[in-house]
C-alpha positions in Angstrom: 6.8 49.3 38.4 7.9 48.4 35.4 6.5 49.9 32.5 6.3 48.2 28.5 6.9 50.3 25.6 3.5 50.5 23.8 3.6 49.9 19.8 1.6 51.1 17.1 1.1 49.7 13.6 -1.7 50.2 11.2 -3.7 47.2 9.4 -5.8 47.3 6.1 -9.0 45.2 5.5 -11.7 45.2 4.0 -15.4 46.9 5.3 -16.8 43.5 5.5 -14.1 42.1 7.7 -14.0 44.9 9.8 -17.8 44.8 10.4 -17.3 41.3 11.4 -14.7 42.3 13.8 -16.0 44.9 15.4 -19.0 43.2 16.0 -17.4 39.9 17.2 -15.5 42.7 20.0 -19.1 43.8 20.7 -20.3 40.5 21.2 -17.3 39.8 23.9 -17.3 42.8 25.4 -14.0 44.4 24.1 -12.4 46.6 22.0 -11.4 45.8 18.7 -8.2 46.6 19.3 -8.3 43.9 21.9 -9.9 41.2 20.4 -7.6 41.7 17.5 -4.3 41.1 19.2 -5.6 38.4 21.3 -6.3 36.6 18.2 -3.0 37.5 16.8 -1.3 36.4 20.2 -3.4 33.5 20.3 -2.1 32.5 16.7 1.6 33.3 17.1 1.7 31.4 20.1 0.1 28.5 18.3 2.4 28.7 15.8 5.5 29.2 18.1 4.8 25.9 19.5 4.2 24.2 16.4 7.7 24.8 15.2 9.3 24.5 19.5 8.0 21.0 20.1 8.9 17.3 18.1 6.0 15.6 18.1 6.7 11.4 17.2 4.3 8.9 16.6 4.6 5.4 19.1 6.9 3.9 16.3 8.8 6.9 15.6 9.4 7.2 19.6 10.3 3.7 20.0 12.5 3.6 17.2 14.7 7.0 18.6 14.8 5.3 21.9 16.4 2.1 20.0 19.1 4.4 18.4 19.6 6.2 21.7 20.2 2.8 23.3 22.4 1.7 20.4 24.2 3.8 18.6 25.3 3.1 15.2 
């Protein structure tokens, strides 16, 4: 079995948003730990792809495929 090296790191918010937090966690049945870093997961991943994938409009395509097909 492989095991993962567990890290730790400390956050700072406000009582407000941690209220809101911890009873969001409640509310799903988790920890706050856990609904925190699926969020942040969640987001990263989001973000990842954002800046992974080229996303053209129908012209944009069409005119890449033309310069493909004919080089300048």
């Amino acid at each position: 079995m492989i095991s993962q090296q567990v890290e730790h790191f400390d956050i700072e918010v406000s009582y407000s948003v941690k209220e809101m937090l911890s009873k969001a966690a409640e509310i799903d049945g988790c920890s706050l730990s856990a609904l925190i870093v699926q969020a942040a997961i969640d987001k990263a991943r989001e973000i990842l792809q954002n800046h992974q994938d080229i996303v053209l409009s129908p012209n944009d395509w069409d005119s890449f495929i033309h310069t493909l097909e004919n080089p300048p």
